[in-house]
Backbone as a chain_set.jsonl record, in Angstrom:
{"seq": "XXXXXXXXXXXXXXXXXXXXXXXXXXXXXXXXXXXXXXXXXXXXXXXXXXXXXXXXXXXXXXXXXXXXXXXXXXXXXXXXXXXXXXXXXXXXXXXXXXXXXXXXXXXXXXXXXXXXXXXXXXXXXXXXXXXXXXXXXXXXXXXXXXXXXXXXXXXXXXXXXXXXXXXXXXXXXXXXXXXXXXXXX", "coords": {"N": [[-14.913, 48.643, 53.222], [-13.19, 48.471, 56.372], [-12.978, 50.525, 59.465], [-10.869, 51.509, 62.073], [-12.892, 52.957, 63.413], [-13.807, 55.508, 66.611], [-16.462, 54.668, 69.503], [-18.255, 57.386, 69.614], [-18.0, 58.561, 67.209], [-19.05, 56.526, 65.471], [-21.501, 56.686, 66.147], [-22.318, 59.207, 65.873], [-22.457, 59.258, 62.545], [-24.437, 57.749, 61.937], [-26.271, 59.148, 62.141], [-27.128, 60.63, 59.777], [-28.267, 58.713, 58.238], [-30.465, 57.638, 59.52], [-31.656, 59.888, 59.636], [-32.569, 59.897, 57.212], [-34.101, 57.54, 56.803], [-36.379, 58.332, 58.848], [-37.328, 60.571, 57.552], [-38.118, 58.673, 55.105], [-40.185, 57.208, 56.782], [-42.032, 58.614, 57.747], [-42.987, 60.924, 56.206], [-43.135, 60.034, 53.678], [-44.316, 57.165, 54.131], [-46.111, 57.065, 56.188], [-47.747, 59.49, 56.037], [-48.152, 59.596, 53.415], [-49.362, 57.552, 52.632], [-51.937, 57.459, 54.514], [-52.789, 59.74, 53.13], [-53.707, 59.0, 50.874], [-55.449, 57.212, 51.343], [-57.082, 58.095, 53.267], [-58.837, 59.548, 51.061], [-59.338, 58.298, 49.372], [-61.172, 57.378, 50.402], [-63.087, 59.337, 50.555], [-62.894, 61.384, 52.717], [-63.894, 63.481, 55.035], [-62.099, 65.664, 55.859], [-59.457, 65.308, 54.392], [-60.791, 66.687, 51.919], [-61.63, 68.659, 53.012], [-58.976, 70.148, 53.253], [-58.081, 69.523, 50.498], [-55.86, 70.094, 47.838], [-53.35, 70.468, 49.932], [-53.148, 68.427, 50.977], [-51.456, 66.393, 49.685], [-49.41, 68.33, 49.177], [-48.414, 68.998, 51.448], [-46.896, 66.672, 52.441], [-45.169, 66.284, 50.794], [-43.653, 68.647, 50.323], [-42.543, 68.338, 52.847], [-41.038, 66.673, 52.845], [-39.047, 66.932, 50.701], [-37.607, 69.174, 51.922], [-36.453, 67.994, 54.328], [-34.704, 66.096, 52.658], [-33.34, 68.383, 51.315], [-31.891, 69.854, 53.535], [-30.396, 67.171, 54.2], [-28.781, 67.599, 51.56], [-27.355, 69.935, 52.099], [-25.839, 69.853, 54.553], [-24.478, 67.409, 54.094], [-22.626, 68.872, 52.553], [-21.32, 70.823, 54.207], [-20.421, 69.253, 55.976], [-17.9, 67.941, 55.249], [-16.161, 70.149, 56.067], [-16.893, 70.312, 58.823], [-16.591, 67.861, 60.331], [-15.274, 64.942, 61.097], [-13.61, 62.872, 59.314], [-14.957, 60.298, 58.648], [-17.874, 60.488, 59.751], [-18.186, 62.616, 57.721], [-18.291, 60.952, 55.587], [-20.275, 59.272, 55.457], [-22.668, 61.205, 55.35], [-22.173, 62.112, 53.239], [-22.748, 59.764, 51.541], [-25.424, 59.206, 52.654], [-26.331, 61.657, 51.273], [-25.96, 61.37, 48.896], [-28.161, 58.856, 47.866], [-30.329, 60.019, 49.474], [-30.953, 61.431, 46.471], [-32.102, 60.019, 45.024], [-35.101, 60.035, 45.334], [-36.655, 62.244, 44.698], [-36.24, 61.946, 41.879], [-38.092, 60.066, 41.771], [-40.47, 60.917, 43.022], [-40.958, 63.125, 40.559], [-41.506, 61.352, 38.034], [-43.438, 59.6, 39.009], [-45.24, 62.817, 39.093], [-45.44, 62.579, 36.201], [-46.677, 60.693, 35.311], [-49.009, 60.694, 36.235], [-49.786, 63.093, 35.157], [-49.796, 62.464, 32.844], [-51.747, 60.957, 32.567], [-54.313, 62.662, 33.436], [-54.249, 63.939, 31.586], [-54.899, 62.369, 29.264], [-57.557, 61.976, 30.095], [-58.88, 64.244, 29.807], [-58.976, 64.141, 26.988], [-60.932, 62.531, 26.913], [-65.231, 62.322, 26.56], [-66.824, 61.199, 28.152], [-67.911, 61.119, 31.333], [-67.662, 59.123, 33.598], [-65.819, 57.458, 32.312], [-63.304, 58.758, 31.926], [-63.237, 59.489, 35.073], [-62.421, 56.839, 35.729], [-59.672, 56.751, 34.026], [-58.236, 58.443, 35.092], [-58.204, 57.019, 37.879], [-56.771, 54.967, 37.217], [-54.293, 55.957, 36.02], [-53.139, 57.237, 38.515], [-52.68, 55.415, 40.544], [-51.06, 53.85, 39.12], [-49.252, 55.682, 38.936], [-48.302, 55.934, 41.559], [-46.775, 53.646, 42.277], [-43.952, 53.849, 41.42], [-42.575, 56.042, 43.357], [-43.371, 54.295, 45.58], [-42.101, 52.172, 45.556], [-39.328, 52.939, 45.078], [-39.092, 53.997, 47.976], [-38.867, 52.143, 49.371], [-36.428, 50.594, 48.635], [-34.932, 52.336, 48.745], [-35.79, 52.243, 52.092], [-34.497, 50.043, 52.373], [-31.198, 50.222, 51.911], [-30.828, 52.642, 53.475], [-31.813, 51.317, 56.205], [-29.117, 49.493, 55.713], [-26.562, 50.844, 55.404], [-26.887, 52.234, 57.987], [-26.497, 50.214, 59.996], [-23.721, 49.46, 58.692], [-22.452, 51.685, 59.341], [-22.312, 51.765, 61.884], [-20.781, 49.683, 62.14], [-18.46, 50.271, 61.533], [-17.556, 50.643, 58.957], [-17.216, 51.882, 55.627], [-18.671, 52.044, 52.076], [-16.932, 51.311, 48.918], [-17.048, 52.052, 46.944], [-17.645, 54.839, 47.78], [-15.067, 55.153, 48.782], [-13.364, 55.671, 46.986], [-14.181, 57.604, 45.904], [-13.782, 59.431, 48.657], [-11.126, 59.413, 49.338], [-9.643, 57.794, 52.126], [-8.609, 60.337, 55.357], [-5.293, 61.376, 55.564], [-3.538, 59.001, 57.925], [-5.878, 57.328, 58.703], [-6.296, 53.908, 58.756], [-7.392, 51.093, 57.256], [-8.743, 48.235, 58.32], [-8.862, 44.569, 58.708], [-11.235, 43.365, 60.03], [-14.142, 44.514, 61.384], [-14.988, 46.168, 63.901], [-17.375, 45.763, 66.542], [-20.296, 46.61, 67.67]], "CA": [[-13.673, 48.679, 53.935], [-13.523, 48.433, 57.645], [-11.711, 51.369, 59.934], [-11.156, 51.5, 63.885], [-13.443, 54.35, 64.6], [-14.223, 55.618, 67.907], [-18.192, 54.647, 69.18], [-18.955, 58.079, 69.581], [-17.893, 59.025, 65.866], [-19.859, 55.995, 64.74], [-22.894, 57.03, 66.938], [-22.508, 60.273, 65.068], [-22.427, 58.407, 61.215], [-25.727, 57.003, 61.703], [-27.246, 60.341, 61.841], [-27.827, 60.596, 58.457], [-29.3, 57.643, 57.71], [-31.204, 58.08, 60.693], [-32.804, 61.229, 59.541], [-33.58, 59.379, 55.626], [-35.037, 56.449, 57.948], [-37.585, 59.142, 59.149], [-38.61, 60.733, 56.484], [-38.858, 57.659, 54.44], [-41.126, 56.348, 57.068], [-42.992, 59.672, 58.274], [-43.256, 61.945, 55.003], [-43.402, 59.035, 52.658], [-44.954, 56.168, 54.081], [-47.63, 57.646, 56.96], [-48.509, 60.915, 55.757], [-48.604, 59.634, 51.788], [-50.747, 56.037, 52.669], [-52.448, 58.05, 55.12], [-53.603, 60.733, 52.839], [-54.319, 58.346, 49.808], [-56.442, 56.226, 51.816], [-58.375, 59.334, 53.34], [-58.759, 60.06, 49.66], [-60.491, 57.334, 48.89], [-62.851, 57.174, 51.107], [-63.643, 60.77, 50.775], [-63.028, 61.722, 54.153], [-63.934, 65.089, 55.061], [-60.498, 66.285, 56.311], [-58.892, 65.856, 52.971], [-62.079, 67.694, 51.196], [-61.278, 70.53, 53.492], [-57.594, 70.412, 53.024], [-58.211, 69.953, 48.972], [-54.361, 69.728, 47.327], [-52.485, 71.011, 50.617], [-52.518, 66.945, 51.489], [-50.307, 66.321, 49.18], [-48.468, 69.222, 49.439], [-47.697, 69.001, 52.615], [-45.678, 65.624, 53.068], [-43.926, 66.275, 49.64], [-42.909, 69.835, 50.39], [-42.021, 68.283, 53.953], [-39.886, 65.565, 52.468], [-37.896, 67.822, 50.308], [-37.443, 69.732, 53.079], [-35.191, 67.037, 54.807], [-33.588, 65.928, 51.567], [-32.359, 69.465, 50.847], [-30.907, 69.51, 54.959], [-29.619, 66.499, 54.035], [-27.623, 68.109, 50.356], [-26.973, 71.141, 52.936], [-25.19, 69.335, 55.739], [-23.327, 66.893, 53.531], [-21.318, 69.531, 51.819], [-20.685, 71.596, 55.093], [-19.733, 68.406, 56.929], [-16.494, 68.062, 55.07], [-15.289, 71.271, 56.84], [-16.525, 70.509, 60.385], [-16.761, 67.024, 61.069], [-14.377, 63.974, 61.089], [-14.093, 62.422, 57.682], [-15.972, 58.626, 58.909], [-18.823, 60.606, 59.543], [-18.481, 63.456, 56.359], [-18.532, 59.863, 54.244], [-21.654, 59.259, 55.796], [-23.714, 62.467, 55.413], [-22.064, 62.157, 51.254], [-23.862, 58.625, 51.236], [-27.023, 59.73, 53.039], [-27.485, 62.65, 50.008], [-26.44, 60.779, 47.281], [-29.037, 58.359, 47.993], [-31.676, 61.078, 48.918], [-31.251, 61.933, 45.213], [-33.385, 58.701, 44.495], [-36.699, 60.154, 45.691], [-36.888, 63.248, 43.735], [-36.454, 61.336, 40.784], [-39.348, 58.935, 41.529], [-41.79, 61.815, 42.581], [-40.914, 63.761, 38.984], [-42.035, 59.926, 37.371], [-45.065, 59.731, 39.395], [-45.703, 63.282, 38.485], [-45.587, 62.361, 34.812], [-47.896, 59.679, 34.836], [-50.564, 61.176, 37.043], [-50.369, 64.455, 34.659], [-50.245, 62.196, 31.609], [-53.642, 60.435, 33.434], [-55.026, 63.953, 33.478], [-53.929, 65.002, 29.985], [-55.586, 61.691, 28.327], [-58.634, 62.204, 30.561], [-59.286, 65.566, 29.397], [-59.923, 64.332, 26.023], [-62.808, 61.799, 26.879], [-66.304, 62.685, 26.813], [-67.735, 60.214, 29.411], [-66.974, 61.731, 32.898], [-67.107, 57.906, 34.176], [-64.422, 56.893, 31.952], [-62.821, 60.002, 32.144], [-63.045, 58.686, 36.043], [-61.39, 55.66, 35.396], [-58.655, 56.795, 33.294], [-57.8, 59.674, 36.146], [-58.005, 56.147, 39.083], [-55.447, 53.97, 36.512], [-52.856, 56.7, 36.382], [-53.024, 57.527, 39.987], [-52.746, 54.161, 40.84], [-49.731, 53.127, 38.43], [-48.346, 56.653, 39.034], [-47.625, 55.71, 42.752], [-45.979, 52.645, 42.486], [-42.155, 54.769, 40.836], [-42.372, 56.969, 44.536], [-43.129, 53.37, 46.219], [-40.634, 51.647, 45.134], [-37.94, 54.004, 45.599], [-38.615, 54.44, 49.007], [-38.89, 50.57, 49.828], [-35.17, 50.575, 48.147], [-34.05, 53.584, 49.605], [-35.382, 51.966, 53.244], [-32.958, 48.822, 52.664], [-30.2, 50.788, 51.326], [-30.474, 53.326, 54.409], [-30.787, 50.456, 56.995], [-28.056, 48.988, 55.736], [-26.125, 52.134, 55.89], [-26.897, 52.03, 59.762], [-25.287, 48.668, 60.35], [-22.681, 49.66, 57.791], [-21.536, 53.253, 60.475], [-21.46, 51.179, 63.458], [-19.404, 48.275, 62.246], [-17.2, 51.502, 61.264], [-18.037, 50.53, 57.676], [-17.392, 52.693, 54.311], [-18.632, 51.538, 51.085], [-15.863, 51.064, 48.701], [-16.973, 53.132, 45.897], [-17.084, 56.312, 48.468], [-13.636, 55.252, 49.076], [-12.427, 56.023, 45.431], [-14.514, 59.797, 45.746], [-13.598, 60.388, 49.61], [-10.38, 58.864, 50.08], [-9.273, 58.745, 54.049], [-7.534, 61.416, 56.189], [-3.995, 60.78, 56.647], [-3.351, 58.476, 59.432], [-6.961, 56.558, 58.997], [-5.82, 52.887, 58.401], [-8.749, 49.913, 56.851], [-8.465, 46.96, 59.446], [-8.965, 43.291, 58.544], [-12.097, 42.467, 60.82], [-14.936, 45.482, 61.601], [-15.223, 46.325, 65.085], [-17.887, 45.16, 67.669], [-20.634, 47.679, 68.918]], "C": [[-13.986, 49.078, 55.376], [-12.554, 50.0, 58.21], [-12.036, 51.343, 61.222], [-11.393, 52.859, 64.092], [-13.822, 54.564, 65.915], [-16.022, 55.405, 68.166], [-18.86, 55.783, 69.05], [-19.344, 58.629, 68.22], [-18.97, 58.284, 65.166], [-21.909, 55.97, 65.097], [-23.051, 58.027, 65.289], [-22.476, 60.372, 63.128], [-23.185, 58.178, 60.946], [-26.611, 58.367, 61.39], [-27.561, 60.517, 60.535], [-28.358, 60.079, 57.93], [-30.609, 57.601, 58.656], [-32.125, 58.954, 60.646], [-33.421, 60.61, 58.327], [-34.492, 58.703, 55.772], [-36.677, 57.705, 58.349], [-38.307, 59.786, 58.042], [-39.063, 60.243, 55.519], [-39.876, 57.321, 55.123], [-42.21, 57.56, 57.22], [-43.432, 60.47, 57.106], [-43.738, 61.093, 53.948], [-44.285, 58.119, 52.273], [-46.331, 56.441, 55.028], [-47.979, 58.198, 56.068], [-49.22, 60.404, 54.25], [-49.627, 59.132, 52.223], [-51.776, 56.584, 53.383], [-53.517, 58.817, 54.269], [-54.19, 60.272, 51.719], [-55.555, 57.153, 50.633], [-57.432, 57.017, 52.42], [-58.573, 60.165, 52.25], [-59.807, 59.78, 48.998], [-61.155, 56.917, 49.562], [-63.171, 58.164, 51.827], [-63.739, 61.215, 52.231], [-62.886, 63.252, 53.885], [-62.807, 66.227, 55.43], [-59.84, 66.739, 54.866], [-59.243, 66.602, 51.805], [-61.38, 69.148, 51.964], [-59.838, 70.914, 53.106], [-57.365, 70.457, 51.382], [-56.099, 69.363, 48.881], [-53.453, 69.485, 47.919], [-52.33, 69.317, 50.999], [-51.561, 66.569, 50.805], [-49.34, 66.877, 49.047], [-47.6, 69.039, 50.331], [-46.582, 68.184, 53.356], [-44.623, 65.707, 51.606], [-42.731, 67.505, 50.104], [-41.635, 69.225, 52.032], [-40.647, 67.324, 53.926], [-39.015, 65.935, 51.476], [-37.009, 68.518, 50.564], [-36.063, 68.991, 53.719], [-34.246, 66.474, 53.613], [-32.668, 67.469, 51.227], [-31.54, 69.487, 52.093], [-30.036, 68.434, 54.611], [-28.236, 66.76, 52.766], [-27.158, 69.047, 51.404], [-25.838, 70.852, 53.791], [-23.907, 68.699, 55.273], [-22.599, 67.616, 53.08], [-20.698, 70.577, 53.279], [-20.417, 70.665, 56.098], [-18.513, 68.114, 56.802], [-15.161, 68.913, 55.817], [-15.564, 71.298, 58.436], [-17.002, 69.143, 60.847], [-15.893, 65.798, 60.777], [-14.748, 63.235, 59.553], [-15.16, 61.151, 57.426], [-17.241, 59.742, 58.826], [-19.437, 61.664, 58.384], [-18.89, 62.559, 55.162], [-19.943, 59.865, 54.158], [-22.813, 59.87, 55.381], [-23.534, 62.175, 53.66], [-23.242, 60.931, 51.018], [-24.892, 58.836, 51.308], [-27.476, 60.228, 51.848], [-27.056, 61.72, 48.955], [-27.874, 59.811, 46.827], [-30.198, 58.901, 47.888], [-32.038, 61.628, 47.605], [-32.255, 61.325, 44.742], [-34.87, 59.049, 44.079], [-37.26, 61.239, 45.251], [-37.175, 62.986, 42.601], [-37.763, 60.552, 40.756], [-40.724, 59.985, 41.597], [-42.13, 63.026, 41.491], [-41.793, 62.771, 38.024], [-43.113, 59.897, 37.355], [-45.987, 60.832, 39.154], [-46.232, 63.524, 37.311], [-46.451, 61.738, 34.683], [-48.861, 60.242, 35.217], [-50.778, 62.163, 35.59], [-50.799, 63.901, 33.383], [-51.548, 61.355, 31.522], [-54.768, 61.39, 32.63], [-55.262, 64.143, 31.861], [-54.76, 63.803, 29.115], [-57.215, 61.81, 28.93], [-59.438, 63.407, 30.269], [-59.523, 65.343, 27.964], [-60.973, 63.421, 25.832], [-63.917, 62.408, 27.063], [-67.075, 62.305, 28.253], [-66.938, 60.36, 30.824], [-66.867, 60.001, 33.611], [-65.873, 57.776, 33.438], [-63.399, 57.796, 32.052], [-61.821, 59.737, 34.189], [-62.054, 57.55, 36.462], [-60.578, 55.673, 35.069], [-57.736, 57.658, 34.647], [-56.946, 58.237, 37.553], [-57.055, 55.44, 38.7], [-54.587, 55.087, 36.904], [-52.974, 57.448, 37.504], [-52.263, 56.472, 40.487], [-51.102, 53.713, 40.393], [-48.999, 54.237, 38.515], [-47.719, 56.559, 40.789], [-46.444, 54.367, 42.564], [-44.207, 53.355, 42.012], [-41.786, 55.215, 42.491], [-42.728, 55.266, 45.487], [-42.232, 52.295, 46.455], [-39.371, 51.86, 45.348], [-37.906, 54.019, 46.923], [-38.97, 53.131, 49.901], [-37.349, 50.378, 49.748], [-34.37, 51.145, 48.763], [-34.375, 52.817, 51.406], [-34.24, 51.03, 53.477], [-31.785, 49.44, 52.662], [-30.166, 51.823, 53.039], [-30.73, 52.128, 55.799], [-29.377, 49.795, 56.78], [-26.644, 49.832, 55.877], [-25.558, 52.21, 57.347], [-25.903, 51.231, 59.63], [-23.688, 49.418, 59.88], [-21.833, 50.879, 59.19], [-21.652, 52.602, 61.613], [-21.029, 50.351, 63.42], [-17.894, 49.314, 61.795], [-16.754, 51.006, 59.88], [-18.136, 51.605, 56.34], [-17.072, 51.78, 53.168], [-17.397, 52.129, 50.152], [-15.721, 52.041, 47.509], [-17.223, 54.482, 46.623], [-16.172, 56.229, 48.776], [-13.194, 55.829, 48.104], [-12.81, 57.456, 45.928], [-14.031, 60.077, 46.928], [-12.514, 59.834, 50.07], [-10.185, 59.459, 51.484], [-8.389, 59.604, 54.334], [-6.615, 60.466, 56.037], [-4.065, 60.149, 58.244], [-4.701, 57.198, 59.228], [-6.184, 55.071, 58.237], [-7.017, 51.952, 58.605], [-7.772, 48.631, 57.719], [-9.112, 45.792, 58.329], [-10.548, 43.078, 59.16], [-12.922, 43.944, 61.394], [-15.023, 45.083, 63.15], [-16.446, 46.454, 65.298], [-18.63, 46.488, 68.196], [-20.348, 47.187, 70.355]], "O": [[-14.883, 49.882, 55.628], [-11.652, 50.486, 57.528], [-13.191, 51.195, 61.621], [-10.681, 53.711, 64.623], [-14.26, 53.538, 66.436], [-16.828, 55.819, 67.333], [-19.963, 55.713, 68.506], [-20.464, 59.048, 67.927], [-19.753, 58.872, 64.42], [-22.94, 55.524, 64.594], [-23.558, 57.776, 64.196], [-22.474, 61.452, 62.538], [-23.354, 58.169, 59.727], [-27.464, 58.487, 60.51], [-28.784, 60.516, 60.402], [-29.074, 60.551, 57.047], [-31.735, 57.521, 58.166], [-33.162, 58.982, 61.31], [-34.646, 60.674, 58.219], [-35.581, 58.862, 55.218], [-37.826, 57.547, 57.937], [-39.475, 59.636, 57.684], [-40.014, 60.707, 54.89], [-40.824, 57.018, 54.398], [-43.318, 57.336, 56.732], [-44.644, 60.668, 57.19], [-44.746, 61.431, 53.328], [-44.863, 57.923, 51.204], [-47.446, 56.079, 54.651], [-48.557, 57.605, 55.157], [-50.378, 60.647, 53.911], [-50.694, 59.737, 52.331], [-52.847, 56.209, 52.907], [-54.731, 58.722, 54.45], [-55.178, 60.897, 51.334], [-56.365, 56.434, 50.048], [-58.612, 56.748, 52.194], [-58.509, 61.388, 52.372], [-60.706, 60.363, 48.391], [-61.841, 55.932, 49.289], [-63.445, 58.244, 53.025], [-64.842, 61.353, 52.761], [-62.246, 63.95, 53.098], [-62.844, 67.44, 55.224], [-59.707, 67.85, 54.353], [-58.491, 67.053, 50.941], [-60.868, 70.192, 51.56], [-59.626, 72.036, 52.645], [-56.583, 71.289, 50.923], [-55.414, 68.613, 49.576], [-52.584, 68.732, 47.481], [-51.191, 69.002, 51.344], [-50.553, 66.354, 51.478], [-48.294, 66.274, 48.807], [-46.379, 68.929, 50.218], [-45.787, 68.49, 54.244], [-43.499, 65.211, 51.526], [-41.508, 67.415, 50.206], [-40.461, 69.538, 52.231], [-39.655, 67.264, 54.652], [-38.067, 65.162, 51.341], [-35.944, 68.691, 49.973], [-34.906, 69.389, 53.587], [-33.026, 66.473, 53.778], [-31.471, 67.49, 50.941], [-30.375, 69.142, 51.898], [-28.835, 68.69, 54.698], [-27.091, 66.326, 52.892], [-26.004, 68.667, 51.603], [-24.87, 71.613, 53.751], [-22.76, 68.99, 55.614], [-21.476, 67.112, 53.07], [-19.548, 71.006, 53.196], [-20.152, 71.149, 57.199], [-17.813, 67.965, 57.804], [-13.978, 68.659, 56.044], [-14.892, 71.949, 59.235], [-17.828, 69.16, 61.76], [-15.912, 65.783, 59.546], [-15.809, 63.128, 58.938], [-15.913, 60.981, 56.468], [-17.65, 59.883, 57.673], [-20.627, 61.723, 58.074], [-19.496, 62.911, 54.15], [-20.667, 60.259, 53.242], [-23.836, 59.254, 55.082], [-24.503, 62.045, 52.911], [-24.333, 61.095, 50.472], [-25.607, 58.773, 50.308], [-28.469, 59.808, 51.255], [-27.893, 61.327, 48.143], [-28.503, 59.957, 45.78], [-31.018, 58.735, 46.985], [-33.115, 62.197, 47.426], [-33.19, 61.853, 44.14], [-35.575, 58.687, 43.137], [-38.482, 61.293, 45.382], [-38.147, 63.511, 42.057], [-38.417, 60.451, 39.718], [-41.658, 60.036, 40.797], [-43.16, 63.701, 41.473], [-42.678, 63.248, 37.314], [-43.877, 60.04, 36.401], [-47.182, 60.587, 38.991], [-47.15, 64.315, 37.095], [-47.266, 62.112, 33.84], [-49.778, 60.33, 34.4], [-51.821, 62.025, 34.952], [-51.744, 64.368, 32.748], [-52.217, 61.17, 30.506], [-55.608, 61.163, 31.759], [-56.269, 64.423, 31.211], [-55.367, 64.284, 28.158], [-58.097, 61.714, 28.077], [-60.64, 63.451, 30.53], [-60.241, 66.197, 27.443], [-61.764, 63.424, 24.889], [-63.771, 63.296, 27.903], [-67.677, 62.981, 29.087], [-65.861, 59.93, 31.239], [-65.797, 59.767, 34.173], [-64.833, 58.02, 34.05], [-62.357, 57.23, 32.382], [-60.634, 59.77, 34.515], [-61.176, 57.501, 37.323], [-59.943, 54.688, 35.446], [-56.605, 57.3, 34.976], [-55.807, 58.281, 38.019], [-56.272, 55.087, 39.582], [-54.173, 55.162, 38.061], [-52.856, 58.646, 37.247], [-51.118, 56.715, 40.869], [-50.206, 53.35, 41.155], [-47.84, 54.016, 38.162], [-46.693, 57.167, 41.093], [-45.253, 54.512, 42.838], [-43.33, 52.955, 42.778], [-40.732, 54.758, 42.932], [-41.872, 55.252, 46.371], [-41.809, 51.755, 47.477], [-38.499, 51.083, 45.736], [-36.765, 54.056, 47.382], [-39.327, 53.239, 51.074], [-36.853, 49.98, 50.802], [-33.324, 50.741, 49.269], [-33.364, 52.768, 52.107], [-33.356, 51.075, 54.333], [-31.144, 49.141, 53.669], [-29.222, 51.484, 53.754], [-29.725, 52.038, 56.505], [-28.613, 49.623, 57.73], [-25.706, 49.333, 56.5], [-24.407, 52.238, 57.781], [-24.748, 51.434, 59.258], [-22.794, 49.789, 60.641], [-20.756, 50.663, 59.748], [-20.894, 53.013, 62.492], [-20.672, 49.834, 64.479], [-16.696, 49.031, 61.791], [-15.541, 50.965, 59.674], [-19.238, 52.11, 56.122], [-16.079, 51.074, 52.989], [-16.874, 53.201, 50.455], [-14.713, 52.648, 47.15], [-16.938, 55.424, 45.883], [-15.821, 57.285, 49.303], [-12.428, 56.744, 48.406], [-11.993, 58.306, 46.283], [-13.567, 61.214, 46.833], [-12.579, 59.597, 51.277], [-10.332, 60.582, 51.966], [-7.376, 59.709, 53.644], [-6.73, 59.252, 56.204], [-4.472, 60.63, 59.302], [-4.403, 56.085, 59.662], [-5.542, 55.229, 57.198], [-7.619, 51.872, 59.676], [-6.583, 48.312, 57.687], [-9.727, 46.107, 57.311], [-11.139, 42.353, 58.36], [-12.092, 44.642, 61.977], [-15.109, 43.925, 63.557], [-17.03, 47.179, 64.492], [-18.06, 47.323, 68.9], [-20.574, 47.923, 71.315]]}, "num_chains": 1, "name": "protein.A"}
């Protein structure tokens, strides 16, 4: 459903997708591919750093998903309702990516847990590189999904755009009236 918001409001709409946009691309997609590829080819950085590589862009990307649950519920009380829809969309979405790196935790650990009862440290090896391997793809996926879904988002807050099923949960303020034809950055 379309509504004649003002540009600054719909400036201020994007922000949330805007921030998922980042740490899908920076926490997710650098830092992870980054640190799995200086992984595997034993680079001495990630030797010295040991676990904290992974730590560090997960903890960092939880980080902004919880800002993002944080904001959305205290945006209701101080910010115009177009862009309180917004911030609701942003977290519901961010829920996505929690779920996928719980998944990916499962497989890796259930990697581990069948690897621990082989004898043969090669295969042992091998079993550890499969569920690594097939334990990323759940957390890749998601946040390939989650980028479409949060560009489209964008677009969506500056054509002054709310999806239809946050209409049912956030109906509009009094006074806000759905137009025929989305307004024109």
């Amino acid at each position: 459903m379309y509504f004649d918001i003002a540009e600054p409001v719909r400036r201020r709409a994007k922000t949330p997708h805007e921030l998922s946009m980042l740490n899908l691309m920076f926490f997710n997609l650098l830092l992870g591919a980054g640190t799995v590829v200086l992984l595997l080819t034993q680079a001495a950085i990630v030797q010295a750093m040991g676990g904290w590589s992974f730590v560090l862009p997960l903890a960092a990307s939880l980080s902004v998903i919880a800002f993002l649950h944080l904001k959305a519920y205290r945006a209701h009380a101080h910010e115009p309702w177009f862009v309180a829809v917004h911030w609701q969309l942003a977290m519901r979405r961010s829920r996505l990516l929690p779920i996928a790196y719980a998944v990916t935790g499962l497989i890796i650990a259930a990697g581990l847990w069948i690897a621990s009862g082989i004898d043969q440290p090669a295969m042992q090896q091998i079993v550890v590189t499969i569920a690594s391997r097939l334990g990323a793809v759940p957390t890749l996926l998601t946040v390939m999904v989650s980028f479409v879904l949060e560009s489209g988002a964008i677009y969506q807050a500056g054509r002054g755009e709310v999806p239809n099923g946050m209409l049912r949960r956030f109906p509009p303020s009094a006074g806000m009236q759905a137009i025929e034809t989305p307004t024109v950055n």
